[in-house]
C-alpha positions in Angstrom: -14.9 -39.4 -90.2 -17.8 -39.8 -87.7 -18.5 -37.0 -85.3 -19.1 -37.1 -81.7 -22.9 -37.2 -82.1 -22.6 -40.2 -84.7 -19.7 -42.1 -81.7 -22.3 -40.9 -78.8 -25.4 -42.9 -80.7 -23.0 -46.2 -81.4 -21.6 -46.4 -77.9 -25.7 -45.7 -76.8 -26.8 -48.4 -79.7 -23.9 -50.9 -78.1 -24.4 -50.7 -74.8 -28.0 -50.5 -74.3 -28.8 -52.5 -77.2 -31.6 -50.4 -78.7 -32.0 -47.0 -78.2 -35.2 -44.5 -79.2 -35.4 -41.0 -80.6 -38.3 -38.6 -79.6 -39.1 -36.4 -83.3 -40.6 -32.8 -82.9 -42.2 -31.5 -85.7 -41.3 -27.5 -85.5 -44.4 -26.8 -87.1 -46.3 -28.3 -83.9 -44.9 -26.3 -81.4 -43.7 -23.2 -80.3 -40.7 -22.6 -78.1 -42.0 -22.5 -74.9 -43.6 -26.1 -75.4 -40.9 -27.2 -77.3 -38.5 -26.9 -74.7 -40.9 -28.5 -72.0 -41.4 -31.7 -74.2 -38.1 -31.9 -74.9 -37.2 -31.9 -70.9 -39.9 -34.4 -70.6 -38.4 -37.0 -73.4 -34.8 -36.4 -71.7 -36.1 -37.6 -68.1 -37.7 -40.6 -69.8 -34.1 -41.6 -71.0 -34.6 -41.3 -74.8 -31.1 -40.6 -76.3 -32.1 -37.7 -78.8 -34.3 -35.1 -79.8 -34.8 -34.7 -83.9 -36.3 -31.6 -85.3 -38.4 -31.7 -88.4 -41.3 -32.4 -89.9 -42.7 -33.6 -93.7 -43.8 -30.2 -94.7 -41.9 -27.0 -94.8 -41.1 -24.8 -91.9 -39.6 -21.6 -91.9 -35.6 -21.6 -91.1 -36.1 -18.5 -88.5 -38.7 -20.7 -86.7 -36.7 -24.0 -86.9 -33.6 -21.5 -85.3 -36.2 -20.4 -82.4 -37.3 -24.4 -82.1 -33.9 -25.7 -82.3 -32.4 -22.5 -79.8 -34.9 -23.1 -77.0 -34.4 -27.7 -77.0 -30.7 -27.1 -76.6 -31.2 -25.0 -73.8 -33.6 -27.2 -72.2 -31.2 -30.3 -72.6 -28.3 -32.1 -72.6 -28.8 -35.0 -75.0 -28.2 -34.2 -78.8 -30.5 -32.4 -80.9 -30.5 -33.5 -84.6 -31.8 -31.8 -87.8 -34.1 -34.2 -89.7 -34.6 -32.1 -92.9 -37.2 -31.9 -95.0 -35.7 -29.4 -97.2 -33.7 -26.7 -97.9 -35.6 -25.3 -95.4 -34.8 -27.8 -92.5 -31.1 -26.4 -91.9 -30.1 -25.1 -88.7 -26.7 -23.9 -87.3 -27.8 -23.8 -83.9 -28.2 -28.0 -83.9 -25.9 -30.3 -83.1 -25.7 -32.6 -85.8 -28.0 -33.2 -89.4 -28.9 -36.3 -90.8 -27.4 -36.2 -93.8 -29.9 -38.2 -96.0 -31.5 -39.1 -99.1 -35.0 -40.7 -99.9 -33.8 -43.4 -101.8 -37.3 -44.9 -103.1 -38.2 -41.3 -104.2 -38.8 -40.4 -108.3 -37.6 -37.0 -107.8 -34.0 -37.1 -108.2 -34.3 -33.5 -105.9 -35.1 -36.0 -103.0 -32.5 -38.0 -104.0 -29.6 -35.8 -104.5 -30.4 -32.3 -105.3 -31.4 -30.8 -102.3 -28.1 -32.5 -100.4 -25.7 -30.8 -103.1 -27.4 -27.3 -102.3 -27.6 -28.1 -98.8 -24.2 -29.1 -98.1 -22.6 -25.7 -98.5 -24.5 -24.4 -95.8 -24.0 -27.2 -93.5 -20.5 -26.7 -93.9 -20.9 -22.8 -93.2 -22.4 -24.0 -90.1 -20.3 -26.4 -89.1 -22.7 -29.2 -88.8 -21.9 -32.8 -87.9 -23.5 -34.8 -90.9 -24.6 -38.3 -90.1 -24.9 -40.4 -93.7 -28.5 -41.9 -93.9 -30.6 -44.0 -96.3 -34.4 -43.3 -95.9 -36.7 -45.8 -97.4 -40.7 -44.9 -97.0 -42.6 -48.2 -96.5 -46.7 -49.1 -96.2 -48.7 -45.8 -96.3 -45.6 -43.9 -96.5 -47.3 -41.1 -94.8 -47.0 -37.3 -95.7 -43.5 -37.7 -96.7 -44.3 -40.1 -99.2 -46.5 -37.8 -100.8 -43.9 -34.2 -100.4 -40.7 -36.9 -101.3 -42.7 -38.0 -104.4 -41.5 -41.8 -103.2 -42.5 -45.0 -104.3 -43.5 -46.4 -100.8 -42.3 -50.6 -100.9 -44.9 -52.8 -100.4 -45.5 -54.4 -96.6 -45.5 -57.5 -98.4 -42.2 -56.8 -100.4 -39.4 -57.0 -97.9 -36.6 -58.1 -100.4 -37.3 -54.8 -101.5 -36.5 -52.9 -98.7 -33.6 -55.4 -98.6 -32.7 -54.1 -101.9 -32.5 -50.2 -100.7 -31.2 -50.8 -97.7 -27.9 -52.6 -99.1 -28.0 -50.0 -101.8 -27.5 -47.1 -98.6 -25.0 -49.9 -97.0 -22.9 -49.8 -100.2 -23.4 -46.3 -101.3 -21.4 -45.9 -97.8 -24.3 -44.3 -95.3 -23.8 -45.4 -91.8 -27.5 -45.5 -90.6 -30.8 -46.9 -93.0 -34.3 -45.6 -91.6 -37.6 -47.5 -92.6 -40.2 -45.2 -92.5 -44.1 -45.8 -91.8 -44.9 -42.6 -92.2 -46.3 -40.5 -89.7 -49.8 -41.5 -87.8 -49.8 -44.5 -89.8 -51.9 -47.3 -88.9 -49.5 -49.9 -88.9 -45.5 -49.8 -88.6 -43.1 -51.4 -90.6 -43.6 -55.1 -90.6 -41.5 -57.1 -88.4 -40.5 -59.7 -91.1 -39.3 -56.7 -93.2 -37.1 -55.6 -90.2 -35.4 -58.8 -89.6 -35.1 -59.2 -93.0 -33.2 -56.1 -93.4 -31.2 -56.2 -90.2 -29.9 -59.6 -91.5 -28.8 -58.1 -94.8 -26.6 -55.1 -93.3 -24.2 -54.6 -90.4 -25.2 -50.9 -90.1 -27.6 -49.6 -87.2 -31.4 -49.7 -88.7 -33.8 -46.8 -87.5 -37.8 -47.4 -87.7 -40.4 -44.9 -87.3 -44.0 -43.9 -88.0 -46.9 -45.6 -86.4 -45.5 -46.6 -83.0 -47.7 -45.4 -80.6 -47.8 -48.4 -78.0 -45.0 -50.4 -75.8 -46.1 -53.6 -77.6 -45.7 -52.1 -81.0 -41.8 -50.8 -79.9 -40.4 -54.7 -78.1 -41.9 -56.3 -81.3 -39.8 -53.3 -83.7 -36.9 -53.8 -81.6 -37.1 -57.7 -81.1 -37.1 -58.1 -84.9 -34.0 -56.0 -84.9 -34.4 -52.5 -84.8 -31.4 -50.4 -83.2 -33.4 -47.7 -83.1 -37.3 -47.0 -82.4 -38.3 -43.3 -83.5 -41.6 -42.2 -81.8 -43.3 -38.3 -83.1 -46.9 -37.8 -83.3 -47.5 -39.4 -79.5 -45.4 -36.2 -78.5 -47.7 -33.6 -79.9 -50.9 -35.6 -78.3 -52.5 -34.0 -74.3 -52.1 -36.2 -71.6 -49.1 -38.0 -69.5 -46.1 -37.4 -72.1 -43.7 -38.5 -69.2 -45.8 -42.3 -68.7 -46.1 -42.8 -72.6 -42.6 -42.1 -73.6 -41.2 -43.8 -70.9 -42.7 -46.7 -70.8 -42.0 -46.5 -74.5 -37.9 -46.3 -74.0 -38.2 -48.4 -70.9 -39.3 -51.3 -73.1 -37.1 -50.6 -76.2 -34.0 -51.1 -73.9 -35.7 -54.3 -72.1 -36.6 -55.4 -75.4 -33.2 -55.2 -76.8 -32.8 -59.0 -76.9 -33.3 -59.6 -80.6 -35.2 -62.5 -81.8 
């Protein structure tokens, strides 16, 4: 049964066309700024906040992170777990997900079976979702022990990506990796958005407007933006002109 954070990101994904999620990494920040940058992504229209990082943060932290966001906004804040670890019950929902290019069958399925006792104690909305590392892969790559696919292997991704369709997650994510130099390959995205008829996340690497309209004009539902957040300057100009363009953009080609 979807929940209303799942129904909230549909009806945002249908009528806008594209949406974008700004990604804190609790071990970045500290309440105070947390909270200010999560204000800051709200005013710029982005349609989520998610918590988590690559490597592992302390739960009583992640509580303080998570506490001060969803006082600061209205939007939904979602869990994306690294771990054990990466559980809150102070969030609204928790993507409920496996790394399914990983060798560690933990990644894959362990940590969700001890995870989801908790997230029922908690009383969590849990939103199904295939995570694929691609390119560089990033930290995660390295903490997930995956297998990042090729840039030049799409049909691979294709392959994992129907793999999550059929296994019955609702959402895939490609992932870059964080700070990568280059994002998920466009072919590779409209190559998996023509295989499935669930909403595709991307992330890692995104760091101009140009690099989002091409993401989303080669059929990304969903552009996921994190290490821009944590940089100095105008957060308000980048990040808006970041989800001004992903809903402009929303035209796929």
């Amino acid at each position: 049964m979807r929940g209303q954070v799942e129904k909230y990101l549909l009806n945002k994904i249908q009528k806008d066309g594209a949406i974008h999620f700004a990604l804190l990494d609790p071990e970045e920040f500290s309440s105070e700024p947390a909270a200010k940058t999560a204000r800051e992504v709200e005013l710029c229209g982005t349609a989520a906040v998610m918590v988590g990082g690559s490597t592992i943060v302390s739960t009583p932290h992640l509580d303080v992170i998570v506490k001060a966001i969803k006082k600061a906004v209205k939007i939904p804040v979602i869990l994306f777990p690294n771990n054990i670890t990466g559980i809150s019950r102070y969030a609204d929902a928790i993507w409920f997900m496996s790394l399914l290019n990983s060798s560690d069958p933990y990644f894959i399925a362990g940590v969700q079976v001890l995870g989801a006792p908790i997230i029922r104690k908690y009383g969590l909305e849990t939103i199904p979702l295939g995570y694929v590392t691609v390119g560089e892969g990033g930290t995660v790559s390295v903490v997930g022990r995956a297998c990042p696919i090729p840039h030049d292997k799409p049909e691979l991704a294709v392959a994992h990506a129907l793999a999550a369709q059929y296994f019955g997650m609702r959402f895939v994510y490609l992932e870059g990796g964080s700070g990568v130099k280059q994002p998920v390959p466009n072919t590779m995205i409209r190559m998996v958005k023509g295989a499935i008829n669930i909403p595709l996340i991307v992330g890692g690497g995104i760091r101009t407007v140009e690099q989002a309209r091409n993401l989303v004009g080669a059929g990304a539902d969903a552009v996921v933006t994190g290490t821009i957040t944590e940089e100095e300057g105008n957060l308000r100009d980048k990040i808006g002109a970041i989800v001004a363009c992903v809903k402009s953009g929303s035209t796929k080609y």
